[in-house]
N, C-alpha and C positions, 0 to 999 in steps of 0.2 A: 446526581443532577445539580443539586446543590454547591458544589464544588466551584461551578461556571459562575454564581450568582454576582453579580458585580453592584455595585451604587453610579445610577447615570447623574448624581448631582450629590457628589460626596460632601460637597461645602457645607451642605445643609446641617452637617455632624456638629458644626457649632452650636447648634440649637442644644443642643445637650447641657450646655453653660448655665443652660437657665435653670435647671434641678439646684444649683445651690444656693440662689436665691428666694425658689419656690420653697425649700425646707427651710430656709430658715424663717419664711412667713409664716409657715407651719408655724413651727417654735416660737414666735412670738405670739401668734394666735393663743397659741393652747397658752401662754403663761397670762395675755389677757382675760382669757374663761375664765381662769382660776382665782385672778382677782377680784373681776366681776359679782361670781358667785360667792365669794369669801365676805363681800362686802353687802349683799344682801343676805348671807349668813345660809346658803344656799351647798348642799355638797358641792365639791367641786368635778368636773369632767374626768371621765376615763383617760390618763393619757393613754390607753392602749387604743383610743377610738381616733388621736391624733395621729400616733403610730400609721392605723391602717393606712387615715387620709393621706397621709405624706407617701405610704409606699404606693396607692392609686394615682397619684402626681406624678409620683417620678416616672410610673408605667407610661402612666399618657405623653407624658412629654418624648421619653424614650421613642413610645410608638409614632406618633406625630412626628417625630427627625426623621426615621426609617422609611416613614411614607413621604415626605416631604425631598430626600436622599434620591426618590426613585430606584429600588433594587429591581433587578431585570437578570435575565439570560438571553444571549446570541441565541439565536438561532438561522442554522447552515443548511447550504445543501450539500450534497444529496443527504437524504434521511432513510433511502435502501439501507438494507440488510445485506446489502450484496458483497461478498468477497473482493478485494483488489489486489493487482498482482502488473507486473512489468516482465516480459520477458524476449529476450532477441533470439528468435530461430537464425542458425548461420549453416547454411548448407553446402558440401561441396558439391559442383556444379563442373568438373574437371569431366574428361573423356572416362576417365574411369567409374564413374558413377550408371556408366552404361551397361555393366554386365548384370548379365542375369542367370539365375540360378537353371534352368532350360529355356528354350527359344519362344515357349508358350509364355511365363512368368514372366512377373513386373521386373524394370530395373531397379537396380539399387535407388535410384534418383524417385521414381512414381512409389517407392516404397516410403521412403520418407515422407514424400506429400502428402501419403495417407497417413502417416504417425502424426505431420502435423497439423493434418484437417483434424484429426480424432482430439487434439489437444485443444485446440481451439473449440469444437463444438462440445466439448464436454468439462473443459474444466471452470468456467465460470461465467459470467455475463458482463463482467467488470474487468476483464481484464486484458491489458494492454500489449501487442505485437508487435516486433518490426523483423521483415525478413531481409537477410543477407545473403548473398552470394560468394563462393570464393572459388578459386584457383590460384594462380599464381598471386593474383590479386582479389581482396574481398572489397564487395562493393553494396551497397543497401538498392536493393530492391523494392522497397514500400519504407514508408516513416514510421513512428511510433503510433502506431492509431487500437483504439476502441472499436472501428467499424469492420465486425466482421466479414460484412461481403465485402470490402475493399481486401481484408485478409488472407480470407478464400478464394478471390480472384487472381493474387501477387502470385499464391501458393500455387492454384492450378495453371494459371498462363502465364507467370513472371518466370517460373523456376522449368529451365528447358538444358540439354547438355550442351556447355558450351555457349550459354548465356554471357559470361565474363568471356570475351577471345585471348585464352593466355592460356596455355599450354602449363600441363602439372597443376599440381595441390600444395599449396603451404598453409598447412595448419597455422602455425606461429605467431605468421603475421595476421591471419585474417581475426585469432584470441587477441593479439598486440590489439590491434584497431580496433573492434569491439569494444576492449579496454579505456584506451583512449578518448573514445566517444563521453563516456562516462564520464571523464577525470576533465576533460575538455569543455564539454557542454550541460549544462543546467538541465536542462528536456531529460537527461538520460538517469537524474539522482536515485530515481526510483527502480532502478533494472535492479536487479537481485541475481538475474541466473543468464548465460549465453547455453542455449541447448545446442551442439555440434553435431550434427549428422556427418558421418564420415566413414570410411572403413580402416583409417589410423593409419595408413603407410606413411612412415618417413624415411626419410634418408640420413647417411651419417653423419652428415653435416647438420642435422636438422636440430641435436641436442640440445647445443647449446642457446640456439636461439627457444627452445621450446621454454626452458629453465626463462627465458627471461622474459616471454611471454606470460610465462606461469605467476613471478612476482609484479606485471605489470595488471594483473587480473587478483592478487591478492589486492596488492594497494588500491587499485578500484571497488573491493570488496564487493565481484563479482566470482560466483560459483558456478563451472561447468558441469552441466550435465549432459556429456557424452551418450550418443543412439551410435549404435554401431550397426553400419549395414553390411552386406553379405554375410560372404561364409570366410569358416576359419582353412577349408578342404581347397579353396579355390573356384572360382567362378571368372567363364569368358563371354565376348561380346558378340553377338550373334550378327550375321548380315541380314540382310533382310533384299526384297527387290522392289521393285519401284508399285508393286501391288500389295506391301508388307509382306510377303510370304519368305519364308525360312528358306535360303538360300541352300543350306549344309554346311556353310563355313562359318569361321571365325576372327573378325580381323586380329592383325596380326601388325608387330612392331614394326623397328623400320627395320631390323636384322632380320624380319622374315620370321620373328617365329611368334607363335600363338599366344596373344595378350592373354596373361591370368592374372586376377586381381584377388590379394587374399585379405583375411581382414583380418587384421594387428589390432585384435583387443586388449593387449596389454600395453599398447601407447597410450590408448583411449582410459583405461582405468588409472592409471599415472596421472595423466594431465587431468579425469575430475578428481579421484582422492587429493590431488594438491592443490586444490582450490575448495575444498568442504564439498565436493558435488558426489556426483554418483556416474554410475554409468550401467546402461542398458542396453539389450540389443533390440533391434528393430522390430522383433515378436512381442516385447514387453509393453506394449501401447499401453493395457490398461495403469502397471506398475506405475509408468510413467505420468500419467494422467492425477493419479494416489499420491505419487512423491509429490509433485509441484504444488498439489493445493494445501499442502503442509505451510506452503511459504506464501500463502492469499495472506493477506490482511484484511480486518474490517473497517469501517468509516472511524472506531472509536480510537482506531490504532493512528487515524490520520492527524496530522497538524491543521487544525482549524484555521490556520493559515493558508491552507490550499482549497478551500470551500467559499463559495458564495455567500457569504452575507445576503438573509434573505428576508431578516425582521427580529425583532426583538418581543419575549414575554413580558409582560412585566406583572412583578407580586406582591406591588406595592399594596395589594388589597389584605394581604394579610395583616400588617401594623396597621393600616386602618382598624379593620375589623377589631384588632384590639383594644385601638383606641377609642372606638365608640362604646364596645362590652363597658372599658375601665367607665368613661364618661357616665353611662346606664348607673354601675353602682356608686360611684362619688354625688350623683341625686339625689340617689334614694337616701346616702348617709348623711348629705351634709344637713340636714332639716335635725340632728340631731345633737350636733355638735354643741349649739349652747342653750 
């Protein structure tokens, strides 16, 4: 606590100057006593009893700068105990995110948004959101906000298939931008992690931009943590009719045959191992919830630079308190001196 302690009126430290004036009255003092008494034939004075006076002086004077210095501590807010933490949910939002594992079961897409209600409602009270959107293009669907029911409202009514109108999923770019954000704007220093919900399909072409995606996410010294939705067996998109009811079919490409969507968890564990993250699949809620508050921080981890100024202690009553103690015994002693 101590560490914070600062002096709101340091000038005051020149008071200090006056200790070698003050010993040296000392010292004349005491070699007066001894003439005095020498000269009525009188023993003469302990100099051990001058000694002490002199070190009660220098205390008081000491303590009196100290108090006179003003010593204090800042005090910030917040003063919770509460964890803090920055993270961007970026979700695909592509036609793909529509299949489901049978026609009764959630999509890929509503499975997410439960992974990401469960992070929100359970990993801390402090910590910070922003959701994304992508397909061919990623696009921010809510800011960076604290306020959960604005987060759980982005999450249950912002994130729908086909949100973004842009046909396909580029991973790449929507980590590129992400990234960017960060490296671009001031608001984003605090992100630590892009959580990706995806089922990892790329294409051939997709490498090498992914590579540069990857070091444009180092250099922002942000870590992916990949959710991997479906399955690795394959999963299609069910029709439905205008009463939701299970049609029997399956949409299908433009060639006519039966969309399957399979989920490429070994893109996804690539792109987080090469950024320090991790990767999970969409079953792993609680893991998930476990990993990230590894990466909370507390208020004491923060830059008091980022807090409120909200009043100051001050402990000026300690060097008081001494200086009066010292004051009490140089009374009692000086009735003795000659």
């Amino acid at each position: 606590m101590f560490s914070d302690l600062y002096l709101g009126n340091p000038e005051a430290l020149f008071l200090l100057l006056f200790i070698i004036p003050t010993l040296y009255w000392v010292k004349r003092s005491y070699k007066a006593s001894v003439a005095i008494r020498v000269a009525f034939k009188e023993e003469p004075s302990s100099k051990g009893q001058y000694i002490f006076i002199a070190s009660i002086l220098t205390l008081m004077i000491i303590s009196l700068t100290f108090f006179v210095s003003s010593p204090q501590i800042d005090v910030y807010d917040p003063v919770a105990t509460d964890s803090y933490g920055e993270f961007v949910f970026l979700v695909d939002t592509s036609r793909s995110m529509a299949v489901r594992p049978s026609p009764e079961r959630e999509s890929n897409l509503e499975a997410s948004q439960q992974v990401m209600l469960d992070v929100v409602n359970n990993l801390g009270s402090s910590v910070k959101y922003q959701v994304f959107g992508y397909s061919e293009l990623a696009f921010s669907l809510s800011s960076l906000s604290g306020d959960y029911d604005y987060i759980r409202d982005t999450i249950q009514n912002g994130l729908y298939i086909d949100v973004i109108p842009r046909k396909g999923s580029d991973i790449a770019n929507a980590l590129a931008a992400v990234a960017s954000k960060k490296i671009e704007n001031e608001a984003y220093k605090n992100v630590t992690h892009v959580i990706l919900f995806s089922d990892g399909q790329l294409t051939i072409g997709d490498a090498t931009r992914i590579h540069t995606a990857i070091r444009v996410l180092n250099e922002a010294d942000i870590s992916v943590v990949a959710v991997g939705l479906g399955s690795t067996t394959g999963q299609r998109i069910p029709v439905y009719n205008d009463d939701g009811n299970f049609t029997g079919s399956y949409e299908r490409t433009s060639e006519g045959n039966v969309y399957v969507s399979y989920l490429q968890e070994r893109n996804l564990k690539i792109i987080a191992e090469s950024t320090d993250g991790r990767y999970f699949h969409q079953s792993s809620g609680e893991e998930l919830v476990e990993y990230l508050s590894a990466y909370l921080y507390t208020p004491e981890d923060i830059p008091k630079s980022e807090f409120e100024l909200v009043g100051r202690k001050d402990y000026g009553w300690i060097p008081l308190s001494i200086f009066i103690t010292a004051l009490f015994i140089l009374s009692a002693r000086a009735g003795k001196l000659y």
